[in-house]
C-alpha positions as CSV (number, residue, x, y, z in Angstrom):
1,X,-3.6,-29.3,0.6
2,X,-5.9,-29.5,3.0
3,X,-9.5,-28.9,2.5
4,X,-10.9,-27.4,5.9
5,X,-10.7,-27.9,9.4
6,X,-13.4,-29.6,11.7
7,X,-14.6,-29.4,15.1
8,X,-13.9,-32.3,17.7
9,X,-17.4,-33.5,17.0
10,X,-16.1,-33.8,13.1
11,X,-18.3,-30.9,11.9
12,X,-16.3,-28.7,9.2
13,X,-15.8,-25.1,10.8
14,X,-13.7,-24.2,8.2
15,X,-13.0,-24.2,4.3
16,X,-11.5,-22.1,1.6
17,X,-13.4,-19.1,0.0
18,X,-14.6,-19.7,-3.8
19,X,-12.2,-17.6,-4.9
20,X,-12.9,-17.8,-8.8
21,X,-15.5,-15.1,-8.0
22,X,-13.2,-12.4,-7.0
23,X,-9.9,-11.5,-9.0
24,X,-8.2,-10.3,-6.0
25,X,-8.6,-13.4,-4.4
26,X,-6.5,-16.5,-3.9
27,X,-5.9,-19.9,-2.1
28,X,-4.0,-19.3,0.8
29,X,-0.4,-19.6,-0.4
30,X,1.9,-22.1,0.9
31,X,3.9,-21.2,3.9
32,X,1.3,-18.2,4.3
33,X,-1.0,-20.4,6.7
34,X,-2.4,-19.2,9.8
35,X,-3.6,-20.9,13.0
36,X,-7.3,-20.9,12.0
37,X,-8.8,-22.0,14.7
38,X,-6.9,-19.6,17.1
39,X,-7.9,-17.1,15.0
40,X,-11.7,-18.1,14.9
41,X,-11.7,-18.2,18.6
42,X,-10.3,-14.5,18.7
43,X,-12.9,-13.3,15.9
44,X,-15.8,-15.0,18.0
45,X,-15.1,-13.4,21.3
46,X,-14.2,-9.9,19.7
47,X,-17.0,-9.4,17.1
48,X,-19.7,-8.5,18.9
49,X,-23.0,-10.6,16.7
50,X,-23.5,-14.1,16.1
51,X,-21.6,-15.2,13.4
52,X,-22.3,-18.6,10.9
53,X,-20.3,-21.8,12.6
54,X,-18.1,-22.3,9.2
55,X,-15.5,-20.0,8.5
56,X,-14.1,-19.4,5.3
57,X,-10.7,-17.8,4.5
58,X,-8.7,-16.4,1.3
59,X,-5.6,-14.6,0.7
60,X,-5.5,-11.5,-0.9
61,X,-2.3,-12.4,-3.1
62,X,-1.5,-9.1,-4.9
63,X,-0.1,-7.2,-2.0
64,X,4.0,-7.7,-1.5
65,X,4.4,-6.9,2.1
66,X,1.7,-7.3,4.8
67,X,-0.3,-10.4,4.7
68,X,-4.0,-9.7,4.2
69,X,-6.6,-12.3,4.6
70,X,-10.4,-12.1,3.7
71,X,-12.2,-14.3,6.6
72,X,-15.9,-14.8,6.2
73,X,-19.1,-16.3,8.2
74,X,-21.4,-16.6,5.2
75,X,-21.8,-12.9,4.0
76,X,-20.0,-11.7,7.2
77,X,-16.8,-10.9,6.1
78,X,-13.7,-9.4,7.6
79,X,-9.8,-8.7,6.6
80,X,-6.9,-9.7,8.8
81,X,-3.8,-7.9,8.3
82,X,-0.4,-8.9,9.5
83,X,3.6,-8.6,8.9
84,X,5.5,-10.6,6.7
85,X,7.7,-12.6,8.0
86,X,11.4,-12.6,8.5
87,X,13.4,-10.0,9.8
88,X,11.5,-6.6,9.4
89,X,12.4,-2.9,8.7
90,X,12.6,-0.8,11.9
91,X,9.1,1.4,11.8
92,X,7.6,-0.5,8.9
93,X,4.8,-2.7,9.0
94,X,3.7,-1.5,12.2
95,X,-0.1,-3.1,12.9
96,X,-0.9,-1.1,15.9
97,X,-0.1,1.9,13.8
98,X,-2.8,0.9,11.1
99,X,-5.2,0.5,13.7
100,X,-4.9,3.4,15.7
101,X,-5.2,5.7,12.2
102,X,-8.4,3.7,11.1
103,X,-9.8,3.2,14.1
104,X,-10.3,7.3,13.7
105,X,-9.9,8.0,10.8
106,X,-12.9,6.8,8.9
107,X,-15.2,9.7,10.6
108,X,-13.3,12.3,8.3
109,X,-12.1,10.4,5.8
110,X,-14.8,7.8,4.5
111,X,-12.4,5.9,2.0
112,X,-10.5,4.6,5.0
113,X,-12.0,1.6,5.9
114,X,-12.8,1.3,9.8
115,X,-10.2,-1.0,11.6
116,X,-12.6,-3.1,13.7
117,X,-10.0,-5.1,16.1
118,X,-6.6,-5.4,17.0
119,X,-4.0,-7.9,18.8
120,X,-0.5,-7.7,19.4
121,X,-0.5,-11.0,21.2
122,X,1.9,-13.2,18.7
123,X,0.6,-16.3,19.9
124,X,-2.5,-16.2,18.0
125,X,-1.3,-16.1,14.3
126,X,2.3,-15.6,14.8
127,X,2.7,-11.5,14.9
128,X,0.0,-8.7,15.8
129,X,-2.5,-8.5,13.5
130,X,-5.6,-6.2,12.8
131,X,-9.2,-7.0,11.9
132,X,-10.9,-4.1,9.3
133,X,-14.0,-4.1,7.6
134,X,-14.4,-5.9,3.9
135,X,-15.3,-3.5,1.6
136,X,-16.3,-5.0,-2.1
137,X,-14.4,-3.1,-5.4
138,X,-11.9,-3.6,-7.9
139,X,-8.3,-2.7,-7.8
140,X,-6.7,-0.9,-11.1
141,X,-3.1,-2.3,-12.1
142,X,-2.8,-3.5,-16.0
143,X,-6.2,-3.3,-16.9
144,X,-9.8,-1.3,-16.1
145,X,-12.2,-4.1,-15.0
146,X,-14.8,-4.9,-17.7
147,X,-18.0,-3.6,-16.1
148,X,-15.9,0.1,-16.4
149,X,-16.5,0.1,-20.4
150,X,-20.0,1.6,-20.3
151,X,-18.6,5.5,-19.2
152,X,-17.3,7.4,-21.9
153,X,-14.3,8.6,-20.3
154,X,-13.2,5.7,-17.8
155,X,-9.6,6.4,-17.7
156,X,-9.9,9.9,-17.6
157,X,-12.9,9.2,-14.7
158,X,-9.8,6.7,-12.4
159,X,-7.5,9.6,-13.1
160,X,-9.3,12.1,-11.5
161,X,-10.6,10.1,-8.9
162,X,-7.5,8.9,-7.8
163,X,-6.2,12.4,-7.4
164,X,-9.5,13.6,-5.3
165,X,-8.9,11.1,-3.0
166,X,-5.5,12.2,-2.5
167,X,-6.1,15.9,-2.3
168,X,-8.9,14.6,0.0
169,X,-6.6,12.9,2.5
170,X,-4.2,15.9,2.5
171,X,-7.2,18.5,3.6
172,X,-8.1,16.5,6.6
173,X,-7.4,18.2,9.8
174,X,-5.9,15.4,12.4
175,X,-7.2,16.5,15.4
176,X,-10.4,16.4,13.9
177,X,-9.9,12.5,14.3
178,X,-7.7,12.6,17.5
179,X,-4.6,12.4,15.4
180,X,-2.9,15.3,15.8
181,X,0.2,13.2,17.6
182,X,0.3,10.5,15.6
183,X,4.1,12.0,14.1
184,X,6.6,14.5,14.7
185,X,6.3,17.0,11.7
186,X,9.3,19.5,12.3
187,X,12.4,17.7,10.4
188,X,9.7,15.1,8.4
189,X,11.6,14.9,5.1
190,X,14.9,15.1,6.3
191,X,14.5,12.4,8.9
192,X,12.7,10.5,5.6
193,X,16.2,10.6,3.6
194,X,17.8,9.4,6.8
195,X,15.6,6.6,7.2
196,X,15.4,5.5,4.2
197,X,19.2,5.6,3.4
198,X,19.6,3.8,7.2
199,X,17.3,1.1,4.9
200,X,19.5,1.2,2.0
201,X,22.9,0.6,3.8
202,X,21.2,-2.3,5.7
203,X,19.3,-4.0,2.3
204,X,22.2,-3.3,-0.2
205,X,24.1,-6.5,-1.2
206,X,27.7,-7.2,-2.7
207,X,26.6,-8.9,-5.1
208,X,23.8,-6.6,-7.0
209,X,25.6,-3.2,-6.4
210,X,23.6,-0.2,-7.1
211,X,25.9,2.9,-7.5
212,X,23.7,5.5,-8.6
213,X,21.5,4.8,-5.0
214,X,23.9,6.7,-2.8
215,X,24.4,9.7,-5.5
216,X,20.8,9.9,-5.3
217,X,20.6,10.0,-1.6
218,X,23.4,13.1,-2.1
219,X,21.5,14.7,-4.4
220,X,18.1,14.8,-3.0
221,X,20.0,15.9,0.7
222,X,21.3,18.9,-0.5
223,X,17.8,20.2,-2.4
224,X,15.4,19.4,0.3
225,X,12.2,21.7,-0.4
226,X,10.3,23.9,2.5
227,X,6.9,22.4,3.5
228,X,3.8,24.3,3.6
229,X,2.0,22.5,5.7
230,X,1.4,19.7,8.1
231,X,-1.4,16.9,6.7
232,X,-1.6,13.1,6.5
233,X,1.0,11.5,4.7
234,X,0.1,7.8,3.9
235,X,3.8,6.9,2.8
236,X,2.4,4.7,0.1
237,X,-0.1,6.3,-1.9
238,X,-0.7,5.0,-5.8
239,X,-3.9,3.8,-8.1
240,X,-3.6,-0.2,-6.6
241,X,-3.6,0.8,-3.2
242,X,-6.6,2.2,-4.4
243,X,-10.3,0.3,-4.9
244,X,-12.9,1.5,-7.2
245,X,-16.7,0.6,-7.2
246,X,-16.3,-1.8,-10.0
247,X,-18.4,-0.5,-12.4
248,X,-18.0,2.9,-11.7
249,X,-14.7,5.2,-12.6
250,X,-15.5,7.5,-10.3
251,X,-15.4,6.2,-7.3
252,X,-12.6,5.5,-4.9
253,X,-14.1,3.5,-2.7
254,X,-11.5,2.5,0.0
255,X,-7.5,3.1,0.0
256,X,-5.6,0.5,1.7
257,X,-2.1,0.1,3.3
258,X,-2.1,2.5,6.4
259,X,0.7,1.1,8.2
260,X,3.0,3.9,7.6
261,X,1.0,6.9,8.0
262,X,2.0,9.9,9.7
263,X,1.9,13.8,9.9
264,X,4.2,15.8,7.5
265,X,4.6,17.3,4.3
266,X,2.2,16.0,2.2
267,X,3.6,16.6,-1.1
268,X,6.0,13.5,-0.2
269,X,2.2,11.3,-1.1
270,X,2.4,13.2,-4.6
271,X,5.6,12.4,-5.6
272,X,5.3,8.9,-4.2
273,X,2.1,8.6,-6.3
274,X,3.4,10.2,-9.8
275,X,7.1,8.0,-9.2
276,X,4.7,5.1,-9.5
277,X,2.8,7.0,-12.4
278,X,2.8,6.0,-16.2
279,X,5.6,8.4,-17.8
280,X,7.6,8.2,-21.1
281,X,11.2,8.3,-20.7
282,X,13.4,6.5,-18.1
283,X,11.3,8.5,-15.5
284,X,8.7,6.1,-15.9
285,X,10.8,3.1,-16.3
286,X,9.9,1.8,-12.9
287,X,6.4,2.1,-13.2
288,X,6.6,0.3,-16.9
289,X,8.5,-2.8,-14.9
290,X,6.3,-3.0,-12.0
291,X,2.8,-2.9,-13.8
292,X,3.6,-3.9,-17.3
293,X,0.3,-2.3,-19.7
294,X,-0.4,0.5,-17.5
295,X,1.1,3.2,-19.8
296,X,-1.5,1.9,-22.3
297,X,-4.5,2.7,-20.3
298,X,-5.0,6.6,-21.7
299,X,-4.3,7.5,-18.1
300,X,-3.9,11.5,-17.5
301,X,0.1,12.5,-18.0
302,X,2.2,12.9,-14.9
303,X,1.5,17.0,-15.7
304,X,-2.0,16.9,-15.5
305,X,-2.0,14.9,-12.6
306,X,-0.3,18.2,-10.5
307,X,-2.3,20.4,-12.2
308,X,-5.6,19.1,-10.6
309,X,-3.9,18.3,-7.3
310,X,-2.5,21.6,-7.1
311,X,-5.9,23.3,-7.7
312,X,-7.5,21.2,-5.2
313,X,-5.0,21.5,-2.2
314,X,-3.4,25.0,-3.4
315,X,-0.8,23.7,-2.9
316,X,2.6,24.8,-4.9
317,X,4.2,21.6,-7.2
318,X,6.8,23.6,-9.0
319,X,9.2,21.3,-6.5
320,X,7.0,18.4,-7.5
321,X,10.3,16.6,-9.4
322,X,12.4,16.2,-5.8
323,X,9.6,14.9,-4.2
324,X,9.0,12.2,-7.2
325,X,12.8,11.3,-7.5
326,X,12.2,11.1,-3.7
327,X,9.7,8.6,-4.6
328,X,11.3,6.6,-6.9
329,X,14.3,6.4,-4.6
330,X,12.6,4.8,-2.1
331,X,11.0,2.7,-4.3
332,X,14.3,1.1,-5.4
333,X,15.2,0.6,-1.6
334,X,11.6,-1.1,-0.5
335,X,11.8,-3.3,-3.7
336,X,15.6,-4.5,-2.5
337,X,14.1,-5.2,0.6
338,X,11.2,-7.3,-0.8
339,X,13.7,-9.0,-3.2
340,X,15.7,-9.8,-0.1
341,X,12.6,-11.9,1.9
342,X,12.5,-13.7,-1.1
343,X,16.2,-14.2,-2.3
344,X,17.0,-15.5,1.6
345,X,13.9,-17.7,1.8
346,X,12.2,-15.9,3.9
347,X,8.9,-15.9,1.7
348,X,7.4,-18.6,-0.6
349,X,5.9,-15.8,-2.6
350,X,7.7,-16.2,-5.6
351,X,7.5,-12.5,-6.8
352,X,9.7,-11.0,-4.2
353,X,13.1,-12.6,-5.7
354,X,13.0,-11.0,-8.9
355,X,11.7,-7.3,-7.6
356,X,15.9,-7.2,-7.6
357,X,15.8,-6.8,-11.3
358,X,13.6,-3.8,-10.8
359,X,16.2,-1.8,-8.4
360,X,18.3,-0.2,-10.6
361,X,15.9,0.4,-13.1
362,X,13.9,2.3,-10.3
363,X,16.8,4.3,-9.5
364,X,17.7,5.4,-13.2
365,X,14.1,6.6,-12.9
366,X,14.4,8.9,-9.6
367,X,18.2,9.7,-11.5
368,X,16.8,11.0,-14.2
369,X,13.8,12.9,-12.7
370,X,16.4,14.4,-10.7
371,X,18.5,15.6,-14.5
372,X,15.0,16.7,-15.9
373,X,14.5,18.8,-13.0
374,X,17.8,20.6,-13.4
């Protein structure tokens, strides 16, 4: 693999980031390159300071959708988001999207991290792509990061952080920030189960049939709950699209993954986040697979988790179980898409392939969230 690239005068301009510092770093993965020196042109003429002549870049390797980069000019650092590739889901991974909402919406909402730049000319890096500040902090999946021992209550301390910063999205007027167009509220949900089913008939396969995905889609169409209000739904809200001062429980320090955000009923970000929560039983089947350990944490129950959100917002959750099977559902159709990019070779990430062992299991949970609730 290469080790940098150089200027015609044979001076290195750039090299890889040491990425044994930072857990959520990587080596660029194969087959996830980008044109580096088109892209330090762009970053030059955009960012308005002088930055160092070498530019080093990492991969932020956890995500299973978007590409995100770190770029850096020695302590100037900057992400670079962008779509996978391969053929894409109509409405999803939308970069001028992202940008819009955080080019606003970090005046209101200071866990959003500011969105600095953004290009939809493809011959620069292959796709559009968005520029956003670095922000420093750990990410929660398996395991609380070591510095996080010291407080007496750490889990308990992510728990209810976690759920502030939620509650704290949902009481955030849009047109505060300009936003109050950004999405069509009347109809939300029910264009939501449309949607997504449109994503399931086009995703399913033959060969790994999923029978209990189009029951569910029957089931959750002929319950859909009344919204109380209009607020910022994020569309993918749970703990590792969250990031934590590292050595402090407490704080959620940015929340990542904005591409889908819209107005509408915003218990559809609770149930997303609790489908994804630790649960006993086959409701939290899903979340066991994706993030193997996580049960074991001493995390706050799924119950205590609405209680405090519901106390914050004032918000009703009696409904809470629709909007969760809701969540798991989706779930179940977003990992068969993943598991598509990689089982047609669309990806050299080698995750992605075996998300299509996770698919049913995902839809036993929203299945039997959907019993329980009955």
């Amino acid at each position: 693999m290469s080790t940098g690239a150089f200027d015609e005068r044979g001076r290195r301009i750039m090299t890889w980031i040491d990425v044994e510092r930072d857990p959520e770093l990587a080596v660029v993965r194969s087959g996830d390159e980008l044109d580096w020196d088109a892209l330090q042109r762009y970053l030059r003429a955009v960012v308005e300071e002088d930055l160092s002549p070498t530019m080093e870049v990492g991969q932020f390797p956890n995500g299973s959708a978007n590409l995100t980069y770190l770029i850096a000019f020695a302590e100037r650092r900057f992400v670079i988001r962008r779509p996978p590739r391969g053929t894409l889901p109509p409405g999803a991974h939308d970069m001028a999207r992202e940008h819009r909402v955080l080019s606003r919406l970090w005046r209101s909402y200071p866990r959003a991290p500011r969105a600095l730049a953004f290009s939809d000319d493809s011959g620069i890096i292959g796709a559009p792509f968005l520029v956003i500040e670095y922000r420093p902090g750990s990410v929660i999946r398996s395991g609380l990061p070591a510095a996080m021992d010291r407080h007496s209550d750490a889990p308990g301390a992510v728990s209810a952080a976690f759920v502030d910063a939620v509650a704290d999205l949902h009481m955030v007027r849009p047109e505060d920030c300009g936003l109050q167009d950004l999405g069509r509220p009347d109809g939300f949900v029910e264009r939501q189960l449309r949607g997504w089913a449109k994503r399931w008939g086009a995703a399913r396969r033959p060969d790994r049939p999923v029978p209990a995905m189009d029951r569910i889609g029957e089931a959750l169409g002929s319950g859909i709950p009344t919204p109380q209000q209009v607020s910022f739904v994020h569309s993918d809200l749970k703990l590792d699209n969250c990031q934590f001062a590292s050595d402090d429980p407490t704080v959620v320090r940015s929340v990542f993954d904005w591409d889908m955000t819209t107005l509408g009923d915003p218990l559809i970000d609770l149930g997303t986040a609790l489908s994804y929560w630790p649960a006993l039983g086959s409701a939290g089947a899903a979340a066991r697979a994706l993030w193997p350990g996580q049960d074991r944490l001493g995390l706050w129950s799924r119950e205590k988790v609405r209680e405090r959100y519901a106390a914050l917002t004032g918000l009703d959750v009696s409904r809470s179980a629709w909007y969760e099977a809701f969540g798991s559902w989706k779930t179940a159709i977003a990992l068969q898409q993943l598991a598509n990019r990689g089982l047609d070779g669309h990806t050299q990430d080698s995750r992605l392939a075996g998300y299509a062992e996770i698919v049913p299991v995902a839809a036993e949970a929203a299945w039997a969230t959907l019993q329980e609730s009955s």
